[in-house]
C-alpha positions as CSV (number, residue, x, y, z in Angstrom):
1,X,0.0,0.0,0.0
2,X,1.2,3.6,-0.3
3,X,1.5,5.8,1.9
4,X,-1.4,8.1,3.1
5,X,-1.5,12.0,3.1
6,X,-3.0,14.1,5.1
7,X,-6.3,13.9,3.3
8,X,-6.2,10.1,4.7
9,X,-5.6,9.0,0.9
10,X,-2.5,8.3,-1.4
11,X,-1.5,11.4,-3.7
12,X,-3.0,11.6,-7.0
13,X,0.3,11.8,-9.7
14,X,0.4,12.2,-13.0
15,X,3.4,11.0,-15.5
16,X,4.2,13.6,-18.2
17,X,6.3,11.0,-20.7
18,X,7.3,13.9,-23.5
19,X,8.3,11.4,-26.9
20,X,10.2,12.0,-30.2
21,X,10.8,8.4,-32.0
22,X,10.3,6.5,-28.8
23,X,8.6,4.1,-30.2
24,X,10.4,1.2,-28.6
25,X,10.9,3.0,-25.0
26,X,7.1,3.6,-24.8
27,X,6.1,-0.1,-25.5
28,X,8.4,-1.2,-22.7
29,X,7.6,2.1,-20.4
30,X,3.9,2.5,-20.2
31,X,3.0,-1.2,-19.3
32,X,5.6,-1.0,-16.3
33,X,3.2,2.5,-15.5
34,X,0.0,1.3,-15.9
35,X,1.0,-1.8,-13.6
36,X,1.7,0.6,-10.7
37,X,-0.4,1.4,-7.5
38,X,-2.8,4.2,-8.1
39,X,-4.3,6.6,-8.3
40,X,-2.3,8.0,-11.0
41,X,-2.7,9.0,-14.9
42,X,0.0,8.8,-17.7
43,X,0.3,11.8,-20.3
44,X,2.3,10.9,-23.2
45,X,2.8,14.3,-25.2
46,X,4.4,13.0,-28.3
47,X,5.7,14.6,-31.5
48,X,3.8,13.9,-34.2
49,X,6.0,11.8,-36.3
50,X,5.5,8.3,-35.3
51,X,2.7,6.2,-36.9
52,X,3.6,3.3,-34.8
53,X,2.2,4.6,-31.5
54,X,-1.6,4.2,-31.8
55,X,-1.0,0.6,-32.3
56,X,1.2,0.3,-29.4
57,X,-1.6,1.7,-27.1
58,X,-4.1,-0.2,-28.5
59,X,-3.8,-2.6,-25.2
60,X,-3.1,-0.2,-22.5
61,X,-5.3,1.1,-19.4
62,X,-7.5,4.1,-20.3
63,X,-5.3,5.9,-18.1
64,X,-2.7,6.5,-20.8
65,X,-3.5,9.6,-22.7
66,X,-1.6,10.4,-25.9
67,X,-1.6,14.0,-27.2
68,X,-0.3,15.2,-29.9
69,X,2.7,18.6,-30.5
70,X,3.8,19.4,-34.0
71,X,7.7,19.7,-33.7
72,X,10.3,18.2,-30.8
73,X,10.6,20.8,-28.0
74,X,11.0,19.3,-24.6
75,X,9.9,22.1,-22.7
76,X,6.7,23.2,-24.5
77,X,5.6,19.0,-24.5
78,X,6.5,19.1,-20.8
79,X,4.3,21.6,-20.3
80,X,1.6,20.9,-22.5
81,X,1.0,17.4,-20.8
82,X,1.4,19.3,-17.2
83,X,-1.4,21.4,-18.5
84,X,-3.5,18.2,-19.4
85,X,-2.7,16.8,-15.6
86,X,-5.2,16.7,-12.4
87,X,-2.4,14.9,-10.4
88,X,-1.1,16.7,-6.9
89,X,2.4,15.4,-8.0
90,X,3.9,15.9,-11.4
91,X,5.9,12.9,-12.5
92,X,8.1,13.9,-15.9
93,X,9.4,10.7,-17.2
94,X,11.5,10.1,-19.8
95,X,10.5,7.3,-21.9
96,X,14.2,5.5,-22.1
97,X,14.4,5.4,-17.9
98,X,13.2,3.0,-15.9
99,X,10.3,3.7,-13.4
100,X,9.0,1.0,-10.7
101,X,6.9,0.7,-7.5
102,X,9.8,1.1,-5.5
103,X,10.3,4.7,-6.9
104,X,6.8,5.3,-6.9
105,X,6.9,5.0,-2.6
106,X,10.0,6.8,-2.5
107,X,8.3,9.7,-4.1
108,X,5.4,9.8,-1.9
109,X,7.7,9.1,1.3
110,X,9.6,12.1,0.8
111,X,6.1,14.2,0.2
112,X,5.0,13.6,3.6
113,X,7.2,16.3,4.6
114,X,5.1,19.4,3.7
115,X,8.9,21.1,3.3
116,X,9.9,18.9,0.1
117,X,8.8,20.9,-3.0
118,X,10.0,18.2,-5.5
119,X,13.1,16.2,-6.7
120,X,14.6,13.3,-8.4
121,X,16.4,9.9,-8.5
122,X,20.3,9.4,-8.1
123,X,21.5,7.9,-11.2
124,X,22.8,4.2,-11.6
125,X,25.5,3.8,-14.0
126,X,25.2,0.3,-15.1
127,X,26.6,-1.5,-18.4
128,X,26.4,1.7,-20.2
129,X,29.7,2.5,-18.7
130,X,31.4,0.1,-16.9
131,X,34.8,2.2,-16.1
132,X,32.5,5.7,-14.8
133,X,31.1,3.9,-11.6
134,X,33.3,5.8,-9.7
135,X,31.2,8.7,-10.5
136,X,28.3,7.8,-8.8
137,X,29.8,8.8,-5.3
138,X,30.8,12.0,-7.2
139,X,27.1,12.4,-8.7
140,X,25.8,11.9,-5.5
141,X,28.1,14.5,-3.6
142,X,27.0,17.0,-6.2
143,X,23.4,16.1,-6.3
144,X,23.0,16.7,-2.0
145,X,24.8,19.9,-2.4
146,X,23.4,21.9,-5.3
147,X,23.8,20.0,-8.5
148,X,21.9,20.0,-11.3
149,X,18.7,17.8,-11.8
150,X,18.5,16.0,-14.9
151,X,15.6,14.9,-16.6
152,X,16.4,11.4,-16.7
153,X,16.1,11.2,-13.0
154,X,12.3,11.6,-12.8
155,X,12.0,15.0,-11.8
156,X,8.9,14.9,-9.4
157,X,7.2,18.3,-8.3
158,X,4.1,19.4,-6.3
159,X,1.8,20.8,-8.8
160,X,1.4,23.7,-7.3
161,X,5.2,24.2,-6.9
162,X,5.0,23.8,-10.6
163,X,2.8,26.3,-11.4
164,X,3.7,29.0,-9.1
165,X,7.3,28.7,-11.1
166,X,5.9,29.0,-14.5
167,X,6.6,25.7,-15.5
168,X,9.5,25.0,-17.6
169,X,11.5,27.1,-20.5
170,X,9.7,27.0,-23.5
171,X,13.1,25.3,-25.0
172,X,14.1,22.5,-26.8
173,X,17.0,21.5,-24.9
174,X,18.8,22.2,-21.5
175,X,15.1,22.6,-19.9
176,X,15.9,20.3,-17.3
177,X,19.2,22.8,-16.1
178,X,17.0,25.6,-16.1
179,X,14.2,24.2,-14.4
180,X,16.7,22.6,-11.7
181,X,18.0,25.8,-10.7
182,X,14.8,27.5,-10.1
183,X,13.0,24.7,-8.3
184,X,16.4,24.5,-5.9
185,X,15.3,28.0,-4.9
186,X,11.6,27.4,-4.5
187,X,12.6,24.9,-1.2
188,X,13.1,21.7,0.0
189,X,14.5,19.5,-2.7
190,X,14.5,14.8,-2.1
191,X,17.0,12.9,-4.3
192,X,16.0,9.5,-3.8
193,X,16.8,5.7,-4.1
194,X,16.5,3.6,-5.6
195,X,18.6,5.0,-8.3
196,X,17.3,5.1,-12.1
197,X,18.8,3.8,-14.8
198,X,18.4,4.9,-18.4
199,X,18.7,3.0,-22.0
200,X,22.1,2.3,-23.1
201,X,21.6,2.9,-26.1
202,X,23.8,6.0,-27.2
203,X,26.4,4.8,-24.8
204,X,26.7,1.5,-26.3
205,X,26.7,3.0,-30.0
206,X,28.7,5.8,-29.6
207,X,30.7,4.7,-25.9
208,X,30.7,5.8,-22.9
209,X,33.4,8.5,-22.7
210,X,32.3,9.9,-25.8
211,X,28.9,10.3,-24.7
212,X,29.8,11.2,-21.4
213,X,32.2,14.7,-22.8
214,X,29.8,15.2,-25.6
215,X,27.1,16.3,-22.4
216,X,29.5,18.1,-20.1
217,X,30.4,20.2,-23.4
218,X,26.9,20.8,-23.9
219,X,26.2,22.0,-20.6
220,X,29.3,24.2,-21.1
221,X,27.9,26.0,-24.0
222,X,24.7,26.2,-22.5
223,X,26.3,27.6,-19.5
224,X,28.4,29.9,-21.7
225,X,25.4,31.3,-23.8
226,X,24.5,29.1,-27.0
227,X,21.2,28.7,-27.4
228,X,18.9,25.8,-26.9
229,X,17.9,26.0,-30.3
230,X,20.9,26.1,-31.6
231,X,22.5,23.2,-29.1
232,X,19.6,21.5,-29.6
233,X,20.5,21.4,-33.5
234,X,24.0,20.4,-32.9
235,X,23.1,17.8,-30.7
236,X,20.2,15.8,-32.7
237,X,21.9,16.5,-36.1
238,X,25.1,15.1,-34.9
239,X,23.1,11.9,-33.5
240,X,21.1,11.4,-36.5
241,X,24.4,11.2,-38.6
242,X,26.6,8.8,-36.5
């Protein structure tokens, strides 16, 4: 059973899973999320490009909504599906990271304390790269003291948290740095265990190191001043190629 609030019931949450080719991540994803205790919805805000889906959620609980954006932008799918939500928590999932009942408790442990605004999961770095465990100690370290929350950590947030702050940046990349620094300053901020793990699937075709400096760089420019836009080009172009 979950834990109960204050209302003397579990809290209502609602997954925002924003999509672009995820084809494959979704059909493993969403069955895992519709299996979990409720009450909860699932928002899948997906780019309009791939005619697989309706097929794919031709099985799955009528709590899975799909809607529908015309070009990849994280931060204006994030927000449409947040818009779409009646959940007291907002879940954003990514659809290539794990999600289970055990991260599900977690969240609504850490919610009991009416001081926690929101959060996220410390990382697991698994098979993906082998020779960067270390930096999990590292990744926690930074994570307890000020660090940037990613997106694939499930960042959770009270919805009203959420909507006092605007939501996120209207951008297509980098959304998840800007968001982190503004929900840091709105309060009390959980990062939880279990750790969440994400698809290997750029580490294992491009490697890890590669991968890994590719990131940091990005968050250097975006740090430095490039534009989403523009990174956000860079970035998908030069995955598209390899």
């Amino acid at each position: 059973m979950r834990p109960e609030t204050a209302s003397g019931k579990p809290p209502f949450v609602s997954f925002v899973v924003p999509a672009w080719r995820d084809a494959a991540n979704l059909s493993s994803l969403l069955p895992t999320l519709t299996a979990l205790s409720g009450p909860l919805e699932i928002i899948v805000v997906d780019v309009s490009l791939d005619e697989e889906l309706p097929s794919r959620s031709d099985n799955l609980s009528p709590d899975v909504r799909f809607v529908s954006v015309t070009r990849p932008n994280r931060g204006e799918q994030m927000n449409h599906g947040a818009s779409l939500a009646s959940g007291d928590v907002l879940i954003f999932q990514h659809a290539d990271t794990e999600f289970s009942e055990a991260h599900l408790r977690a969240i609504d442990a850490a919610l009991v304390d009416p001081a926690v605004v929101g959060g996220a999961f410390h990382r697991k770095f698994d098979q993906r790269h082998p020779r960067l465990r270390w930096l999990e100690t590292v990744a926690r370290w930074r994570g307890r003291h000020g660090g940037t929350l990613f997106g694939d950590q499930s960042i959770f947030v009270r919805r009203e948290v959420f909507a006092e702050l605007g939501g996120f940046a209207p951008i297509p990349l980098m959304e998840d740095v800007e968001f982190s620094k503004r929900l840091r300053r709105a309060g009390k901020i959980a990062l939880l265990d279990p750790p969440v793990r994400s698809s290997a699937r750029h580490h294992e075709r491009k490697g890890a190191w590669r991968t890994s400096i590719q990131n940091g760089l990005f968050l250097l420019f975006f740090k430095a001043g490039v534009s989403p836009g523009t990174l956000h080009r860079w970035y998908y172009g030069a995955d598209e190629a390899a």
